[in-house]
C-alpha positions as CSV (number, residue, x, y, z in Angstrom):
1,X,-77.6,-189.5,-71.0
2,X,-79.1,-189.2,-67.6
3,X,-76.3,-187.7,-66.3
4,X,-77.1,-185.4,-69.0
5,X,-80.4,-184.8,-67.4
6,X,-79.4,-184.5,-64.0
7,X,-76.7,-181.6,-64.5
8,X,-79.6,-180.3,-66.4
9,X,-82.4,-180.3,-63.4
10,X,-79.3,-179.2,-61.0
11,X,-78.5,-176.2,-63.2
12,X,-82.8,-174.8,-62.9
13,X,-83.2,-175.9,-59.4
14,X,-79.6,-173.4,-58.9
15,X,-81.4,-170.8,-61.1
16,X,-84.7,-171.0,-58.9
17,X,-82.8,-170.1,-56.4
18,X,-81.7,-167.1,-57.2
19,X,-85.3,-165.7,-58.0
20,X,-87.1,-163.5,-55.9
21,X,-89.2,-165.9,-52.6
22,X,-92.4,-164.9,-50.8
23,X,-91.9,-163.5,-47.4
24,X,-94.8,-163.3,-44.6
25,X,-96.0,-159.8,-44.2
26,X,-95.4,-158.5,-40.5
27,X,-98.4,-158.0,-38.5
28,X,-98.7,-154.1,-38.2
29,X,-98.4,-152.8,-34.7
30,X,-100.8,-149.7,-33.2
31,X,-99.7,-146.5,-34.0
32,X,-101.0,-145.9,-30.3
33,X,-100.5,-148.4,-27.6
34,X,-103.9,-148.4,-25.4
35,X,-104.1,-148.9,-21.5
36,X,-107.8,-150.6,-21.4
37,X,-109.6,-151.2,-17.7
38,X,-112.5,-153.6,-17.1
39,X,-113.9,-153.1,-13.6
40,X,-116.4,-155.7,-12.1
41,X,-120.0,-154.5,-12.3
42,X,-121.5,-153.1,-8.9
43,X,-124.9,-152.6,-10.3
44,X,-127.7,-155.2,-8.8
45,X,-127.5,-158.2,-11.1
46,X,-125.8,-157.0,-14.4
47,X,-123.8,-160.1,-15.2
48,X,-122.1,-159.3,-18.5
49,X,-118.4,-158.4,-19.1
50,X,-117.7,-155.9,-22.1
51,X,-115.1,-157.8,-23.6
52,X,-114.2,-162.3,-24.1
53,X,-110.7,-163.3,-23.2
54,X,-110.4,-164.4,-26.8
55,X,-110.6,-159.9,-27.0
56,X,-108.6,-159.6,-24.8
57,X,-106.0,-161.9,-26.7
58,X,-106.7,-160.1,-29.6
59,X,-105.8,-156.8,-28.0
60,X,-102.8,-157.4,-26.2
61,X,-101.1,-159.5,-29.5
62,X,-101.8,-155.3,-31.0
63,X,-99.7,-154.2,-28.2
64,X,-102.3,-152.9,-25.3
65,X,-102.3,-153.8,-22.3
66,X,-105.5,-155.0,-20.5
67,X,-106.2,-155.0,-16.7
68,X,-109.5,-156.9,-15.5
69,X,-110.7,-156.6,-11.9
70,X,-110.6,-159.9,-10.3
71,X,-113.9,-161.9,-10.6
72,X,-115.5,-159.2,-13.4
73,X,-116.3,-162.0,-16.1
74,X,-117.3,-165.0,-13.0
75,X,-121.3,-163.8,-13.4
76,X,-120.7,-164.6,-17.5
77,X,-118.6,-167.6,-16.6
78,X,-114.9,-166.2,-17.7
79,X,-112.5,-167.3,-15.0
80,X,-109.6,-164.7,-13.7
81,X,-107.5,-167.5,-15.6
82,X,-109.0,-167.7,-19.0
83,X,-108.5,-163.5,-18.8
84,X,-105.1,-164.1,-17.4
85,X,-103.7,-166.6,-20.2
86,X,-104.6,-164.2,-23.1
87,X,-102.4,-161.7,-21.5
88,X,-104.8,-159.9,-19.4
89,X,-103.9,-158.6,-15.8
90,X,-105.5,-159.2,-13.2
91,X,-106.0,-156.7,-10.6
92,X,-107.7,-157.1,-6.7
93,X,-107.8,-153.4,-6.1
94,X,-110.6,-151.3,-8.1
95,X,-108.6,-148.2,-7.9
96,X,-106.1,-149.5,-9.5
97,X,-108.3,-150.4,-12.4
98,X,-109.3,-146.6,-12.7
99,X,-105.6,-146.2,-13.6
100,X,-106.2,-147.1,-16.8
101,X,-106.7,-144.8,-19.8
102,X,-109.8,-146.3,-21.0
103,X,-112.8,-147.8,-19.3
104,X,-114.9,-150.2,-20.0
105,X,-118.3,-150.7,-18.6
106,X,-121.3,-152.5,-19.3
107,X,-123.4,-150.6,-16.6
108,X,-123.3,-146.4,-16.4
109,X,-121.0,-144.9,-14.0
110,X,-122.2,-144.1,-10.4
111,X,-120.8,-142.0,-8.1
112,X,-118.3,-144.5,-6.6
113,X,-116.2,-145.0,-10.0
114,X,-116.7,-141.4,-11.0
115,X,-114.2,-140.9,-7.5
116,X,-112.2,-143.2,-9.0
117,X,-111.9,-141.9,-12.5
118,X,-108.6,-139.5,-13.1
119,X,-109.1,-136.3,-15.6
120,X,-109.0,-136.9,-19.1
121,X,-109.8,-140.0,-19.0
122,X,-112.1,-142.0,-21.6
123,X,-114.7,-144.5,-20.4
124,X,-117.6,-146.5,-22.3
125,X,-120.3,-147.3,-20.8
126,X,-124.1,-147.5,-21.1
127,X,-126.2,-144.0,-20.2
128,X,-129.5,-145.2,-19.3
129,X,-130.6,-141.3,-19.2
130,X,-133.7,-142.5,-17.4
131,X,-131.7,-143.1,-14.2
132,X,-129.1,-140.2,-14.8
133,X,-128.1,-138.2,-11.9
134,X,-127.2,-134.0,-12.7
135,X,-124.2,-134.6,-10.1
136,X,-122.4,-137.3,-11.9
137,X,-122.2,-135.6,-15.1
138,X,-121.4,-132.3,-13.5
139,X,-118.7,-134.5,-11.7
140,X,-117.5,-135.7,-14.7
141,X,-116.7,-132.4,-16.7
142,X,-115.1,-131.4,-13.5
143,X,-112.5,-134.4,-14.8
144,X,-112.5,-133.0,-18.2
145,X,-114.2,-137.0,-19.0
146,X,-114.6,-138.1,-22.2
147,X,-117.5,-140.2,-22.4
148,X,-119.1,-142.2,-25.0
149,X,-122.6,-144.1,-24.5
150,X,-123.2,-147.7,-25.7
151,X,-126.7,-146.9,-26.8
152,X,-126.0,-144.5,-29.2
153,X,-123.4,-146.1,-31.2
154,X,-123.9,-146.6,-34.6
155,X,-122.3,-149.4,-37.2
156,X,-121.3,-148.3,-41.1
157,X,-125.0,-149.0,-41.6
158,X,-126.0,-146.3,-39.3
159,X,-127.5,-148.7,-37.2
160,X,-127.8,-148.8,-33.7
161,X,-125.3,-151.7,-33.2
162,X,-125.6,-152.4,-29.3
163,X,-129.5,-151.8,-29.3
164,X,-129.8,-154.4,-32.2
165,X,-127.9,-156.8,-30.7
166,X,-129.6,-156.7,-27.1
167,X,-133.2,-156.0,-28.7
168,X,-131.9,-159.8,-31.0
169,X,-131.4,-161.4,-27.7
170,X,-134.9,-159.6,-25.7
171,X,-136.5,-160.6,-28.1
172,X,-135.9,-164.3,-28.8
173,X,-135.2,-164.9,-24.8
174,X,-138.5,-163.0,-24.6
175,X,-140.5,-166.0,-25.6
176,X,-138.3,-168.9,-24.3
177,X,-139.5,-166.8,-20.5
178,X,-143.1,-167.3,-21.9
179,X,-142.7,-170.7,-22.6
180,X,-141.1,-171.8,-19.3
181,X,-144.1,-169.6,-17.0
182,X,-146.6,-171.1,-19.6
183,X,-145.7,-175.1,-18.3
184,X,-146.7,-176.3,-15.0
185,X,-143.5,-176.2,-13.5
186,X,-143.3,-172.4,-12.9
187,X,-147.5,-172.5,-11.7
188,X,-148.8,-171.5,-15.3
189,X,-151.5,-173.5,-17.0
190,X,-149.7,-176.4,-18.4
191,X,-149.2,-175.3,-21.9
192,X,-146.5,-176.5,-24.1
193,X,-145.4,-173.3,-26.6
194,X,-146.5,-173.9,-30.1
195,X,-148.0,-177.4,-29.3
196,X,-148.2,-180.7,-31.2
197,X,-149.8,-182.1,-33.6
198,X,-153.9,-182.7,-33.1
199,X,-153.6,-180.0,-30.0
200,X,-154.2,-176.0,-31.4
201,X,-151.0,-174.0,-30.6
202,X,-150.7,-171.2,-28.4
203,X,-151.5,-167.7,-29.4
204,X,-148.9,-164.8,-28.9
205,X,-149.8,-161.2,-29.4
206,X,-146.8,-159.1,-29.3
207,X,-147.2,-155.2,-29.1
208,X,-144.3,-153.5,-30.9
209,X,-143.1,-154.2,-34.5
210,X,-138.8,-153.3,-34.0
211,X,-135.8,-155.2,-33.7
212,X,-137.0,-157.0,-30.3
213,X,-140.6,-157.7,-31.8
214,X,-139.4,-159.0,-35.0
215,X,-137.0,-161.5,-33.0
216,X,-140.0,-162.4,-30.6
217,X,-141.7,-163.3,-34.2
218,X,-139.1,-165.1,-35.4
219,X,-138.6,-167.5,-32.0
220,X,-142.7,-167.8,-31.6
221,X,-143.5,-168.8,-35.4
222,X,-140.3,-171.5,-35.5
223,X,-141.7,-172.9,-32.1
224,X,-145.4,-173.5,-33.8
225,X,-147.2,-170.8,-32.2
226,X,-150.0,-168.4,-33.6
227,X,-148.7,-164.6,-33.7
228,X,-150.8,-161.4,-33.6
229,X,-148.2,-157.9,-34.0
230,X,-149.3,-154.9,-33.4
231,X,-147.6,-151.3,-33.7
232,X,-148.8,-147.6,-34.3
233,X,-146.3,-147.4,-37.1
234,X,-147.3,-149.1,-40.8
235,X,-143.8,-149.0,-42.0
236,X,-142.6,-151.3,-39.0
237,X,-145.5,-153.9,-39.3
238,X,-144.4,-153.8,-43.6
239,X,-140.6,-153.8,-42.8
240,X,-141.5,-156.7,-40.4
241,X,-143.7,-158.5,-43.0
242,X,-141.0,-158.4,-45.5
243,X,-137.9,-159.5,-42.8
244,X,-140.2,-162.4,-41.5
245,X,-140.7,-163.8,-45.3
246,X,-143.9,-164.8,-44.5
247,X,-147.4,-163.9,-43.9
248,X,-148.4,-163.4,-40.0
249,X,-151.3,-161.4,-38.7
250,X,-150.0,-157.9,-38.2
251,X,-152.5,-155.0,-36.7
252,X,-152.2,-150.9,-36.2
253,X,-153.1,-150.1,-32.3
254,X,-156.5,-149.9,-31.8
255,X,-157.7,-150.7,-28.8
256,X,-160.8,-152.3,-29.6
257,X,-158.8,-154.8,-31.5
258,X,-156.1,-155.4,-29.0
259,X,-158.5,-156.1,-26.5
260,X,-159.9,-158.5,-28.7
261,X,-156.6,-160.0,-29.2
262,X,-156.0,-160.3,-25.9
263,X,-158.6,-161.8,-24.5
264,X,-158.1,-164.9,-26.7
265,X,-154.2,-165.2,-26.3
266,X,-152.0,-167.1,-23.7
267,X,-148.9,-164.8,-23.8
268,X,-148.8,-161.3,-24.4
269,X,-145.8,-159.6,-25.4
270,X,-145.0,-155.3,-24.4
271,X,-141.9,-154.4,-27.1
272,X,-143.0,-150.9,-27.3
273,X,-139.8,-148.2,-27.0
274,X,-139.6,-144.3,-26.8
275,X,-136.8,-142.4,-28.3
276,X,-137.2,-140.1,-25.5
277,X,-138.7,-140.8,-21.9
278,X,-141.5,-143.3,-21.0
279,X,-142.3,-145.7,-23.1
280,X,-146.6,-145.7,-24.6
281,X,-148.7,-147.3,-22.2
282,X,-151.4,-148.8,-24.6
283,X,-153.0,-152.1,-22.3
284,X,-154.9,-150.9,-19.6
285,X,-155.3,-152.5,-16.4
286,X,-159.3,-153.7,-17.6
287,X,-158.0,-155.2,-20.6
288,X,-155.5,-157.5,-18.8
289,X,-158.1,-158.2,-16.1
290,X,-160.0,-159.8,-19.0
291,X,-156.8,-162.1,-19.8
292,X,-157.3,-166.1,-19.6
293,X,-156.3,-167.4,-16.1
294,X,-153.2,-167.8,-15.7
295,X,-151.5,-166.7,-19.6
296,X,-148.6,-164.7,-18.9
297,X,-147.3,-160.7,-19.8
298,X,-143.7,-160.1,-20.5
299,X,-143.4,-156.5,-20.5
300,X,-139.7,-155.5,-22.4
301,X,-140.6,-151.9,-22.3
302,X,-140.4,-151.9,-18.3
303,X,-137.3,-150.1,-18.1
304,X,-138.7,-147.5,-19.8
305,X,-141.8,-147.7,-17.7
306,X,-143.5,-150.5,-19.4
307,X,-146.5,-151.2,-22.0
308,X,-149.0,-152.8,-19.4
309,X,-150.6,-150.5,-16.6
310,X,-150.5,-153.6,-14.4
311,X,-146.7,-153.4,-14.8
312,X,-144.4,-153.2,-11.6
313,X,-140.4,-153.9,-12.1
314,X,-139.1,-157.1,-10.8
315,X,-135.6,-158.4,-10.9
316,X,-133.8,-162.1,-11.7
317,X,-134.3,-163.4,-8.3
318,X,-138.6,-162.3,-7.7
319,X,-139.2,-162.2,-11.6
320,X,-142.9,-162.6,-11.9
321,X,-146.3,-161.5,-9.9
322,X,-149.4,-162.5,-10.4
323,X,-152.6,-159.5,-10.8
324,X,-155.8,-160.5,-11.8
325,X,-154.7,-164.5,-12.0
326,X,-152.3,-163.1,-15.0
327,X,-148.8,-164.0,-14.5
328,X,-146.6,-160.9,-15.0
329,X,-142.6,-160.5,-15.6
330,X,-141.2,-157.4,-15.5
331,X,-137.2,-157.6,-14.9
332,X,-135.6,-154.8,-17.1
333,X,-132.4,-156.0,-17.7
334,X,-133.5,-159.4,-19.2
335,X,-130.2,-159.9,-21.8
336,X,-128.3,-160.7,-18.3
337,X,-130.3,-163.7,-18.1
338,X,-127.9,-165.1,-20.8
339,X,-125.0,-163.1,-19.8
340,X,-122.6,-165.2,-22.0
341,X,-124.1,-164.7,-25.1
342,X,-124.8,-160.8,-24.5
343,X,-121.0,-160.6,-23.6
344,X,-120.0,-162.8,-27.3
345,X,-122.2,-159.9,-28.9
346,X,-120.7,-156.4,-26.6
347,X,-117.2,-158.0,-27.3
348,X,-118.1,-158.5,-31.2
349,X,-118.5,-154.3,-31.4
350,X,-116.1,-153.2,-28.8
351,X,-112.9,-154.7,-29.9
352,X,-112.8,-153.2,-33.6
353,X,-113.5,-149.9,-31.9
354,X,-110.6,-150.4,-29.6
355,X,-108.4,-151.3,-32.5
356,X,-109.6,-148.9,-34.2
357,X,-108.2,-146.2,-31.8
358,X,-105.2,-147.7,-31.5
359,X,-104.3,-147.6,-35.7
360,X,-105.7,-144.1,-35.9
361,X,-103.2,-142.8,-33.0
362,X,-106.1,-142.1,-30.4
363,X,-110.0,-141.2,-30.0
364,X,-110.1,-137.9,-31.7
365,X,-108.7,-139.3,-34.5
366,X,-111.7,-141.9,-35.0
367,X,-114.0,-139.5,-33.6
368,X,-113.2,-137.1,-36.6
369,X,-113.6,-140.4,-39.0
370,X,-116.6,-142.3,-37.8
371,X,-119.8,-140.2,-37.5
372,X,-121.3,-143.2,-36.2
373,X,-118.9,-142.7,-32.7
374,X,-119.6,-139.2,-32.9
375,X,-122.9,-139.6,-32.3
376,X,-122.3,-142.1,-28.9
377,X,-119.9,-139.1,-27.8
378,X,-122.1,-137.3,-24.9
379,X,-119.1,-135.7,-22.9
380,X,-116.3,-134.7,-25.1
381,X,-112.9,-133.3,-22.5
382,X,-115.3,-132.0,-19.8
383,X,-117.8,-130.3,-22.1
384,X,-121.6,-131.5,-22.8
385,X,-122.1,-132.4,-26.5
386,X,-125.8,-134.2,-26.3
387,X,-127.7,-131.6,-26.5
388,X,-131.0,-133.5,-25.0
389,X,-129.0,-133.8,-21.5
390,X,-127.7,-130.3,-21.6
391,X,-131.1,-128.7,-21.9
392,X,-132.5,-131.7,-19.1
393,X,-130.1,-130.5,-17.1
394,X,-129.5,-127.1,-18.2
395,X,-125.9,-127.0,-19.1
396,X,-123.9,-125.5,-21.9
397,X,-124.1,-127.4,-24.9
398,X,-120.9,-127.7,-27.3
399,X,-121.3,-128.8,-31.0
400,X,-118.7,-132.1,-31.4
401,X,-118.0,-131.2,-34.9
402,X,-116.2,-128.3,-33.9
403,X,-114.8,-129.4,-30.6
404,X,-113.4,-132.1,-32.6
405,X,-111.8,-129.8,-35.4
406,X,-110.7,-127.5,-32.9
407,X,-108.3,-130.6,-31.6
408,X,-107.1,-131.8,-34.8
C-alpha cells in the first residue's frame, strides 16, 4: 500500500514539473545611457553635493556613467571612496568633468565653468537671478546651453520641489540658530528655548506665513515656546492654521502690532520672500532698537535683501553682529549649515529626473512630458525661454512649447 502511495506522489511531483515556473523579470535598461558630471563647488561656503553615493549607485546599476571631481561631497561628508565604490569616477582635473554631457551643480555657473562647458551641453544648477551676470548667459547661448534652474522645478503637485525642501530645512534649522545664540555660550541672555516647567517660555514672533515659516512653527511650538505669525496674506496665515493642527496666535502686518510683538519677544524671525526682486522690508531699524537686550533676529529673507532694516549679510564663519544690543544673523545660505541633510533632500529630486531622461531617450523627450521641467528650462539650445531674464536683459525671448515641438 505505501508503495502505492509513493508511485502516486512521484507521478504529481513529475507532473509539477512540467507546468509553467515563475522567472524574475529583467531590470530594464535606459533607452539612453547618460554621461552625468558633478564638479566641486567654488562658491564661498556652499557645502552640499547634488547627488549621495547611494544615487550614484543607483545610476550607474541603469547604465550611466558618473564622474565626481575629487573632494566635491568632503564639505557634506561623502569620501572620494564612498563615491568611488558605487561606481562613480573620480576625476582630479575639473575640465575633464566638463566633458560630461550633463552637469550637475548645486551653485549657478560662473564664468570659470561656463569656459569649461562644451556646446550643447545640459547643466542644472541653481539661478539665483539676484546675482546673475548678462555676460554668462550671453556666453552660454553662444554654446547653444541648455539650462534648467533648480528653483523653478516643479513636482506632479506643481509644487516647487527644491524650494520646499530647503524652505523645510531654513525653517526648522532657523530656530535651532535661535536657540544656540539665545544660551550663554554664544553671549545671548541665558535663555533655554521653550523653557521648563514653573519658568514662562520664550516668545518667538516669526514674520512670514510659507513653507519656511510654517516649519519655524512647527520646531518652535514642539520645543515649548510661545509663537506670534505674521504675514500680509490671509490665505497663508489660514493654510498655516490648518497645517499646524492647532491654534497659535497668527496676525496680518500691521505695524503697530508687530511693534508690539516685538518689543515683548526674545527671538524674532524674517521668512518673508518676493517672487521677483527684493524681498518686503516691514521692521524698521526703530522697532528693533526697542528689542530686549540681547534677544536675537534671524533674517531668512537676506538673500533677497532681508526683512529687518538693521540687516547686513554675514557668512558661516562671522554669522552674527550685534546693533542696538540685538543679536543679528544674517548668513544667506543657511541649509549649508547641515549640508548632509540638504544633499539626502537635492539627491531625493535629482535622481528620478536623471532616470527619467534616461527611459524617455533624452531631455526633450521629458521636457515635452513634464510641464513641471518645462517650467525650470531658462535656456533651451542657445535660445532664452524665461521671459523675466530676456526682458532684464533685453534679449529675444523663445516660447519652450514650440521650441520643444519644433524638435520632436
Amino acid at each position: 500500500m505505501s508503495r502505492i502511495l509513493i508511485s502516486g506522489f512521484a507521478e504529481i511531483a513529475k507532473q509539477a514539473m512540467y507546468q509553467p515556473q515563475e522567472a524574475l523579470e529583467k531590470i530594464k535598461k535606459s533607452s539612453k545611457n547618460l554621461f552625468i558630471g558633478l564638479p566641486k563647488e567654488t562658491s564661498f561656503q556652499e557645502k552640499r553635493i547634488a547627488l549621495t553615493p547611494l544615487s550614484v549607485a543607483l545610476l550607474v546599476n541603469n547604465g550611466h556613467q558618473v564622474v565626481i571631481e575629487a573632494g566635491a561631497g568632503a564639505a557634506a561628508n561623502f569620501t572620494d571612496n564612498d563615491y568611488s565604490e558605487q561606481g562613480a569616477q573620480i576625476i582630479h582635473d575639473k575640465k575633464e568633468i566638463y566633458k560630461a554631457d550633463i552637469i550637475l551643480k548645486v551653485a549657478p555657473p560662473v564664468k570659470e565653468d561656463i569656459e569649461m562647458m562644451k556646446p550643447h551641453q545640459i547643466i542644472f544648477s541653481a539661478l539665483h537671478t539676484a546675482t546673475l551676470k548678462e555676460e554668462d548667459i550671453k556666453s552660454m547661448m553662444e554654446k547653444r546651453i541648455t539650462a534648467i534652474a533648480f528653483e523653478y522645478l516643479r513636482d506632479d503637485g506643481n509644487v516647487l520641489s527644491v524650494v520646499r525642501a530647503m524652505s523645510e530645512i531654513v525653517g526648522a534649522t532657523s530656530v535651532l540658530i535661535a536657540a544656540e545664540y539665545l544660551s550663554n555660550v554664544f553671549g545671548g541672555k541665558g535663555l533655554m528655548l521653550g523653557g521648563v516647567t514653573g519658568v514662562p517660555p520664550t516668545e518667538i514672533v516669526i514674520i512670514g506665513a510659507g513653507t519656511v515659516g510654517e516649519y519655524a512653527v512647527r520646531t518652535a511650538l514642539s520645543l515649548g515656546a510661545i509663537v506670534k505669525v505674521f504675514d500680509s496674506s490671509l490665505y497663508r496665515l489660514r493654510r498655516l492654521q490648518n497645517n499646524i493642527g492647532t491654534h497659535i496666535y497668527t496676525s496680518v502686518l500691521q505695524p503697530i502690532v508687530l511693534e508690539k510683538a516685538l518689543r515683548n519677544c526674545d527671538v524674532a524671525i524674517g521668512a518673508l520672500r518676493s517672487v521677483e526682486g527684493r524681498s518686503p522690508c516691514v521692521v524698521s531699524e526703530e522697532m528693533v532698537s526697542r528689542m530686549k537686550p540681547h534677544s536675537v533676529v534671524i533674517d531668512v529673507s537676506i538673500d533677497q535683501g532681508g526683512c529687518f532694516e538693521t540687516s547686513e549679510v554675514t557668512n558661516h564663519n562671522n554669522p552674527v553682529f550685534r546693533k542696538y544690543d540685538v543679536l543679528h544673523y544674517c548668513v544667506p545660505n543657511i541649509a549649508s549649515r547641515v549640508s548632509r541633510t540638504a544633499t539626502y533632500a537635492l539627491t531625493n529630486i535629482f535622481t528620478p529626473i536623471l532616470i527619467d531622461i534616461g527611459e524617455l531617450g533624452g531631455l526633450n523627450n521629458l521636457i515635452w512630458q513634464k510641464q513641471g521641467i518645462r517650467n525650470a528650462v531658462y535656456i533651451y539650445q542657445g535660445a532664452i525661454t524665461n521671459k523675466y531674464l530676456a526682458e532684464r536683459f533685453s534679449l529675444n525671448y523663445k516660447d519652450l512649447n514650440l521650441l520643444a515641438i519644433a524638435n520632436r
